[in-house]
ZADO-446528 format. One record per residue (C-alpha): x, y, z; residue number from 1. Coordinates in steps of 0.25 Angstrom, whole numbers, plus 2048, in hexadecimal, padded with zeros to 3 digits. Layout:
BEGIN
  xx  yy  zz num
   X   Y   Z NUM
...
This chain:
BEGIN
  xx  yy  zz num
 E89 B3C 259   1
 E98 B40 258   2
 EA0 B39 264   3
 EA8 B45 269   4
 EB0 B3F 271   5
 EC0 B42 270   6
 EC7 B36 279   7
 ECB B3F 283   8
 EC8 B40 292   9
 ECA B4C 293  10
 EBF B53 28C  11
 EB0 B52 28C  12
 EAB B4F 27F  13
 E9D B54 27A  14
 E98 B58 26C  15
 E92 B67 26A  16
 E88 B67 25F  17
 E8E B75 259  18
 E9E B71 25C  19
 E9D B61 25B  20
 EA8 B5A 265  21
 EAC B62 270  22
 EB7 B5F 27B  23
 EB7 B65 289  24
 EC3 B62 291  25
 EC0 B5D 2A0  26
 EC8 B59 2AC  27
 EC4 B4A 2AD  28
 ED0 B3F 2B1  29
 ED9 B3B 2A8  30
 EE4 B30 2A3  31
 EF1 B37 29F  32
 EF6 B29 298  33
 F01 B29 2A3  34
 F01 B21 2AE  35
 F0A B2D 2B6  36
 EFF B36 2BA  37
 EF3 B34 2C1  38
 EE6 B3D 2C3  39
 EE8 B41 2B4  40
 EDD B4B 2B1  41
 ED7 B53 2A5  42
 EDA B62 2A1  43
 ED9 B68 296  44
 ED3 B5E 28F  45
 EE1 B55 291  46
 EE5 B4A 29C  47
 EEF B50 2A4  48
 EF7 B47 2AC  49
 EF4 B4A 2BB  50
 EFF B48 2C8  51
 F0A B3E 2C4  52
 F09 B30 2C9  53
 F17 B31 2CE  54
 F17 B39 2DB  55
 F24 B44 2DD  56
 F2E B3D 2E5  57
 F32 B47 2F2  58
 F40 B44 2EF  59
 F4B B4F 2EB  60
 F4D B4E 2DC  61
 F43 B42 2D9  62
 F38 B43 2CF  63
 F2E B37 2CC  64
 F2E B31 2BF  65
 F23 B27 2B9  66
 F22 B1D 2AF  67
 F17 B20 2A5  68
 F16 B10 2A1  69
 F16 B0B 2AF  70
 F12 B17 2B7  71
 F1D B13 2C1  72
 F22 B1E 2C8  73
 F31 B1F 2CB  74
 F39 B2C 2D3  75
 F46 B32 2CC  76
 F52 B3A 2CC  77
 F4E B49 2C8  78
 F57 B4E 2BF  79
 F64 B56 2C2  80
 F60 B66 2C3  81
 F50 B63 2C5  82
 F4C B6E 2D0  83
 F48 B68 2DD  84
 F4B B6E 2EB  85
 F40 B78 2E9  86
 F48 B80 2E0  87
 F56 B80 2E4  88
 F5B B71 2E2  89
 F60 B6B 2D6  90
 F5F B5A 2D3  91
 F6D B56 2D4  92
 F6F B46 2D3  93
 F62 B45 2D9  94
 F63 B4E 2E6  95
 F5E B5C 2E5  96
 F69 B65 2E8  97
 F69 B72 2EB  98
 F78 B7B 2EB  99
 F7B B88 2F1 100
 F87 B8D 2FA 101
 F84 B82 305 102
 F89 B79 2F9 103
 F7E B6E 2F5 104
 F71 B68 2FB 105
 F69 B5D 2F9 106
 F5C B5E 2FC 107
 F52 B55 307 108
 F45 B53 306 109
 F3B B55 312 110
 F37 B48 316 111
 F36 B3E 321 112
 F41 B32 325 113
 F44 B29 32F 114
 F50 B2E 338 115
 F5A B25 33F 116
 F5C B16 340 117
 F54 B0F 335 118
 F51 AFF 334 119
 F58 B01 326 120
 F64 B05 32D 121
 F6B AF9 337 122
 F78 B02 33B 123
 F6F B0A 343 124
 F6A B00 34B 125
 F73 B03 357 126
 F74 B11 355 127
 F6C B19 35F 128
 F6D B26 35B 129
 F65 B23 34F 130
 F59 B1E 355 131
 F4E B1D 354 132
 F4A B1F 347 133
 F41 B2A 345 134
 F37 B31 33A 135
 F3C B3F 338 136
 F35 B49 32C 137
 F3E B54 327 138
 F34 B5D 322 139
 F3A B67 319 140
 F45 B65 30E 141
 F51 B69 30F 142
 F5F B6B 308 143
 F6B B63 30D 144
 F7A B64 30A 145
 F7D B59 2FD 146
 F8A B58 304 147
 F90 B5D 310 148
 F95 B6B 312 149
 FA3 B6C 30C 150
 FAE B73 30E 151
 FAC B7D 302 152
 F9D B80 307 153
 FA3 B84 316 154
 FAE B8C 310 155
 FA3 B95 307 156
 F9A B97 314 157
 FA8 B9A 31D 158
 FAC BA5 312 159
 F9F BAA 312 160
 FA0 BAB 321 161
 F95 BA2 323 162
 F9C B97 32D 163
 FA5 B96 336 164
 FB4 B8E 334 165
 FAE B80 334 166
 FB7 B7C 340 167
 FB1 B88 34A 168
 FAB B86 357 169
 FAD B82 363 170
 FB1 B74 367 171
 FBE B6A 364 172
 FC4 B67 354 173
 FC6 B5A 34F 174
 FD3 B5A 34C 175
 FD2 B56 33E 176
 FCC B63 33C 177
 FD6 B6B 33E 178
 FE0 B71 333 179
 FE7 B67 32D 180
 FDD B5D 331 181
 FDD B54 324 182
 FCF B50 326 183
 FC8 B5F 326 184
 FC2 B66 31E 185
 FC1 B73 324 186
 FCA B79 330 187
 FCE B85 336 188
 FD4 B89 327 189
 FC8 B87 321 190
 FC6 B7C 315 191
 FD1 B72 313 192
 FD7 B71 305 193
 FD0 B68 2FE 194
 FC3 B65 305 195
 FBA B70 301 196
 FAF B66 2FB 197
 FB0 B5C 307 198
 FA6 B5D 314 199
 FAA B67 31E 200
 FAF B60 32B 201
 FB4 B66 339 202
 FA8 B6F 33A 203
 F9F B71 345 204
 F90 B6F 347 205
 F8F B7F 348 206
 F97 B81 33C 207
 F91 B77 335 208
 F83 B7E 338 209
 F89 B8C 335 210
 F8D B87 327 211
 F7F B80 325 212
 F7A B8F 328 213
 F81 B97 31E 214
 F7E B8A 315 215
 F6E B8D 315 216
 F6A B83 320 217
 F71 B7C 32C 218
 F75 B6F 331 219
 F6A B63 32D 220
 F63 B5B 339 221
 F67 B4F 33A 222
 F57 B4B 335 223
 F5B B52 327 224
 F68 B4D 327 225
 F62 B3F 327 226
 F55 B41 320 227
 F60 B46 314 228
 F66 B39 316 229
 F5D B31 317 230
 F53 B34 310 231
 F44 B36 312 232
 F3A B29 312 233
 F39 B2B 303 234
 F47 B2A 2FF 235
 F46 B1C 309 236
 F3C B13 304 237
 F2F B1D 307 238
 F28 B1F 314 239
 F24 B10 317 240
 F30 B0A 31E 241
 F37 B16 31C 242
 F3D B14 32B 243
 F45 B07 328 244
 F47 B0B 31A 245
 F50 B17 31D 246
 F5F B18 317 247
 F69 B16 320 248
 F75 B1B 317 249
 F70 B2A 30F 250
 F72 B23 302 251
 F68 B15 304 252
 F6E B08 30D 253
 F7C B03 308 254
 F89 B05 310 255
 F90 B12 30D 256
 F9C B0E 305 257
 FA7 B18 308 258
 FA8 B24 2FE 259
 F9D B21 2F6 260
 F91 B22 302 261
 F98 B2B 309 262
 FA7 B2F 310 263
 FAA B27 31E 264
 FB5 B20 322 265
 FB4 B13 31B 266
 FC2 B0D 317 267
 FC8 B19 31D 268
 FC2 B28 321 269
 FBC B2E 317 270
 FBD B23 30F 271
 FCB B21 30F 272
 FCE B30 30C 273
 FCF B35 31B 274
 FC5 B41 319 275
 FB7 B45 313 276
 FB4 B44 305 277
 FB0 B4F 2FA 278
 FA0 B50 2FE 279
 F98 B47 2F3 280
 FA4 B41 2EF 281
 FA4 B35 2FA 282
 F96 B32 2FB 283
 F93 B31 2EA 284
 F88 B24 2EE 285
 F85 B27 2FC 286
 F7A B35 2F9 287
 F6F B36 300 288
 F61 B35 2FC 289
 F5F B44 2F8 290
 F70 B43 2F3 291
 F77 B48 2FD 292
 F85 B45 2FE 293
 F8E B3F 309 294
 F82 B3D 315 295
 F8C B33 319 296
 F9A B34 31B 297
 FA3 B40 318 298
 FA0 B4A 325 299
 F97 B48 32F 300
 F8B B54 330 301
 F88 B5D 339 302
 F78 B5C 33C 303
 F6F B67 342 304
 F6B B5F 34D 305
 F70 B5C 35B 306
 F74 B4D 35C 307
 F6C B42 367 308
 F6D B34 367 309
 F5F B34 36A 310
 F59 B3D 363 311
 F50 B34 35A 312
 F4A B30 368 313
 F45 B3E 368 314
 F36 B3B 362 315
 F2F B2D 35F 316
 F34 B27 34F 317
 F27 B2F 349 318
 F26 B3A 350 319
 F30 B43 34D 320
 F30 B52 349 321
 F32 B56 33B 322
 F42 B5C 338 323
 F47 B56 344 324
 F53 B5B 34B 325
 F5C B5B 357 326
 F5D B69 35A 327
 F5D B68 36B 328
 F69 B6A 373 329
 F75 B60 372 330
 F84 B5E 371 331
 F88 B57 363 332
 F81 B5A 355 333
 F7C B50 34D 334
 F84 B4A 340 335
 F80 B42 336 336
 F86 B3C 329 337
 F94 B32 32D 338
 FA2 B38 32A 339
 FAE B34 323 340
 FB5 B31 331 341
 FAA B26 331 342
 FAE B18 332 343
 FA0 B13 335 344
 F97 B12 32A 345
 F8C B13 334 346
 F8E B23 334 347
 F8A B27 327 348
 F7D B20 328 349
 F70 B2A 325 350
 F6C B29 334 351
 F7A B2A 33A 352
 F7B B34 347 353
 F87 B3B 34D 354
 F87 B46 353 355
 F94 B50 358 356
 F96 B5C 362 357
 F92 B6A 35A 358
 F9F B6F 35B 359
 FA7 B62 355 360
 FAD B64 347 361
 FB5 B57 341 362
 FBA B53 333 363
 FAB B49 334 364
 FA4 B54 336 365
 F9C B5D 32B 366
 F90 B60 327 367
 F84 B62 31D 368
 F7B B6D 31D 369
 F6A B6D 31C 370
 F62 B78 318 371
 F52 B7C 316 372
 F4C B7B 307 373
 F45 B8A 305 374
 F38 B8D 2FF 375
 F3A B8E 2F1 376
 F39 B9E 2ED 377
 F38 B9C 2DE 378
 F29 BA1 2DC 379
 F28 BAA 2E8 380
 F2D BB8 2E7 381
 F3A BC0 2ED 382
 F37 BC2 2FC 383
 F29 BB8 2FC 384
 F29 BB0 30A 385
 F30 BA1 309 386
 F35 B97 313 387
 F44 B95 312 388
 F43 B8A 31A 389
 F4E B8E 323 390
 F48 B8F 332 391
 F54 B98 334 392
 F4E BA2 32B 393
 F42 BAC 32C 394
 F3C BB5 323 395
 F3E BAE 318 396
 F3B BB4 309 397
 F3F BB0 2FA 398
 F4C BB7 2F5 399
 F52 BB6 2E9 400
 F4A BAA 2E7 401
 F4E BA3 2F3 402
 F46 BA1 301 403
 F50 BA8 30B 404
 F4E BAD 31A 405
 F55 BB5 325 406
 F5C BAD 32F 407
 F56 BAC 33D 408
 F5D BB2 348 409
 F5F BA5 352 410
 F66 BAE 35E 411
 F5F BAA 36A 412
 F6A BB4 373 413
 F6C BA9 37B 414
 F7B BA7 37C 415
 F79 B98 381 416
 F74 B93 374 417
 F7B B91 366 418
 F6F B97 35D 419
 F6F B94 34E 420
 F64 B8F 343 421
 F61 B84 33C 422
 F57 B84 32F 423
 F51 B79 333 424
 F4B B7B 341 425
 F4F B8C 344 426
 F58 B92 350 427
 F5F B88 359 428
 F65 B8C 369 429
 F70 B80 36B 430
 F74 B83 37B 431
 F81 B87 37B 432
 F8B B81 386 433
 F90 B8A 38D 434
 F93 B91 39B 435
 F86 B98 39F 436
 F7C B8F 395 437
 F77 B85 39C 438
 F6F B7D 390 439
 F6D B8A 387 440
C-alpha cells in the first residue's frame, strides 16, 4: 500500500483509488516552531501562530517583545511616531503625546493607585493631610498638560478672547505680581519679556479653570493629578504590594537634585536663578511615569478640587468611589506639585497637598490643564453618534473626523452660586458669599 502520509498536521491524509494520495486540510492543534505563541491552530492546511504568549502591556507607548529562543517575555519602548492615544497621540520618548492649541499632553491611563501616605514613603509620616492611604480607580483615560501652561499658550487664548487678564478677580495681589515684579510672568501688561515658554504664575483658580476651558478640558482633580504622578499599580511593582510600593517622588525614590528632578529652592530659589525655569528644561531626569514634565518644582497647580485636611477620612481605605473629587463647598482649592519658592523638598513629593484661597494668584502659583480622550471617529461616518467624553457636552456627533459636542448650559439663575463645568463630573453651584446668600 502506498503510505500517503505528507508529515504535516495539518492535513488528513488518505489515498483515493482513482486520484492516489489526497490531502484535506483540518483545523487540529498545532506547534508554530516558536515558543511565542500559544493555542497555535490549523488553517488552510498551515500552522498558524495563535495569541502571543507575551500579553500587551496597558501602558502608553509600550509593546511586549519576546524572545523566540528563550520565550522570555520583556516590555519596550514604542517607537517615536507609533499611533497610540486612540488616534490622536504620537510616541515621543516613550510618552504618547498629543499637541494642539492647548500646547502638548501626555496621556494617563485609566487605572487604579494607592493615594496619600505610603509605607514606601517616610516624609509623610507626620503629615496628616495625607492620610490615610486610600485605593482610588480613575476610570477613564485622559490627556494631561506635558508641562505646565505657559505664558505663550495663555497669550493665544487671551487674543482669542478666551480668558481673562490672568491677574483678574477679586481678592489681594501678591506683590511680586505686580508690574515690574521681577518674579512674574504675567501682570496687568500682559507677558513679560522673555518668559513666554515659562509656567504662568499670578493667576487665579478661576482663571486658571477658564484657561483649562478654552484649552478643551479643565482643571485636573487632585486623583488625576496624582494618579499622573504616580502612576497606576503596574507602573509600581503590580498589584500585590502595590500600597507600600507606591513612588514617592513622580520619577521613582531618589532625592530630587535641583534643576535636574525639578525647580525648588535648593541652593537658592529657583535653583539659584531667583525665578521659574523654561518648562522641560529643569526637570530633564525627574519625568513622570507617562513623561510629564516638571510634576515637581516650577509653579505649584491649580486642582479642580476643593482642599480638606481630612478628606481622605471621607470613606474606609477600599471603599472609595471611582474618579474621586472634592467638589463640596469650602474656602481654599487644592494644589498639588512644589514650587520654586520651595526650600522643603518634602513639597515636591507625588502625594504633597497644599491648598490656597480661589481668588489667590502669586509667582508659585500655575497650573496644568486635564482634559477627556473622545471616541475615536475614524470608522464612523460624519454626524454618527460618539462620546466626546466631556460631561460638559451633549449631543455629541463626528465632525470632520473628530467627536465633538455642544456645551451644556450650567446657569441655575441662582445669583448665590458661581456656576460653571467641569468635564469630568458636569455643572457645579459653589455658594457664593455674599450679603443675602446664606450658604448658596
Amino acid at each position: 500500500a502506498k503510505n500517503c502520509d505528507d508529515g504535516n498536521v495539518c492535513t488528513d491524509d488518505s489515498c483515493d483509488k482513482k486520484s492516489g494520495c489526497v490531502a484535506l486540510p483540518n483545523t487540529a492543534t498545532c506547534t508554530d516552531g516558536s515558543e511565542c505563541s500559544l493555542d497555535d491552530n490549523c488553517a488552510g492546511g498551515k500552522c498558524v501562530a495563535g495569541k502571543p504568549k507575551c500579553a500587551e502591556p496597558t501602558q502608553p507607548c509600550r509593546q511586549a517583545a519576546c524572545d523566540a529562543k528563550t520565550a522570555k517575555c520583556t516590555v519596550e519602548v514604542a517607537s517615536d511616531g507609533t499611533v497610540c492615544g486612540g488616534g490622536p497621540g504620537k510616541c515621543d520618548g516613550g510618552a504618547c503625546v498629543w499637541t494642539d492649541k492647548g500646547g502638548q499632553w501626555g496621556l494617563v491611563p485609566a487605572g487604579t493607585f494607592w493615594m496619600g501616605c505610603s509605607a514606601g514613603d517616610p516624609a509623610c509620616t507626620a503629615v496628616a493631610n495625607e492620610k490615610p492611604q486610600h485605593k482610588v480607580t480613575i476610570s477613564k483615560p485622559f490627556w494631561m498638560g506635558l508641562t505646565e501652561a505657559t505664558v505663550a499658550s495663555y497669550q493665544a487664548c487671551r487674543l482669542a478672547k478666551g480668558c481673562a487678564s490672568a491677574e483678574a478677580g477679586a481678592g489681594y495681589a501678591d506683590a511680586l505680581c505686580k508690574v515690574g515684579g521681577k518674579q512674574a510672568n504675567w501682570t496687568s501688561n500682559g507677558a513679560v519679556t522673555g518668559r513666554l515658554m515659562h509656567p504662568l504664575n499670578c493667576v487665579t483658580w478661576a482663571n486658571a479653570h477658564a484657561y483649562c476651558q478654552w484649552a478643551g478640558g479643565g482643571l485636573p482633580t487632585e486623583a488625576q493629578w496624582e494618579l499622573a504622578a504616580r502612576g497606576r499599580c503596574e507602573e509600581n511593582g503590580g498589584s500585590a504590594g502595590c500600597a507600600a510600593k507606591m513612588r514617592p517622588y513622580p520619577w521613582g525614590t531618589s532625592p530630587p537634585v535641583c534643576g535636574k528632578h525639578g525647580v525648588l529652592a535648593s541652593g537658592g530659589l529657583g535653583c539659584g536663578k531667583g525665578t521659574t525655569a523654561v518648562v522641560k528644561t529643569g526637570s530633564p531626569l525627574g519625568r513622570g511615569p507617562y513623561g510629564h514634565y516638571d510634576l515637581a518644582g516650577n509653579v505649584y497647580e491649580w486642582s479642580l478640587d476643593w482642599y480638606s485636611t481630612t478628606y481622605y477620612a471621607s470613606f474606609p481605605a477600599t471603599g472609595w468611589p471611582s474618579d474621586p473629587a472634592n467638589v463640596a463647598k469650602g474656602t481654599s482649592r487644592g494644589l498639588r506639585g512644589g514650587s520654586w519658592y520651595d526650600v522643603a523638598i518634602n513639597t515636591v513629593r507625588a502625594g504633597f497637598r497644599a491648598a490656597a484661597k480661589p481668588y489667590t494668584y502669586a509667582v508659585n502659583v500655575g497650573m496644568r490643564c486635564a482634559r477627556p480622550v473622545a471616541s475615536s471617529c475614524a470608522k464612523l461616518a460624519p454626524g454618527a453618534k460618539c462620546d466626546d467624553g466631556n460631561a460638559c457636552t451633549t449631543g455629541d456627533v463626528c465632525k470632520s473626523g473628530t467627536c465633538a459636542g455642544q456645551a451644556k448650559t450650567c446657569d441655575d439663575n441662582n445669583k448665590c452660586t458661581h456656576d460653571f463645568c467641569a468635564f469630568q463630573k458636569g455643572c457645579l453651584h459653589t455658594p457664593v458669599a455674599q450679603s443675602g446668600c446664606p450658604g448658596g
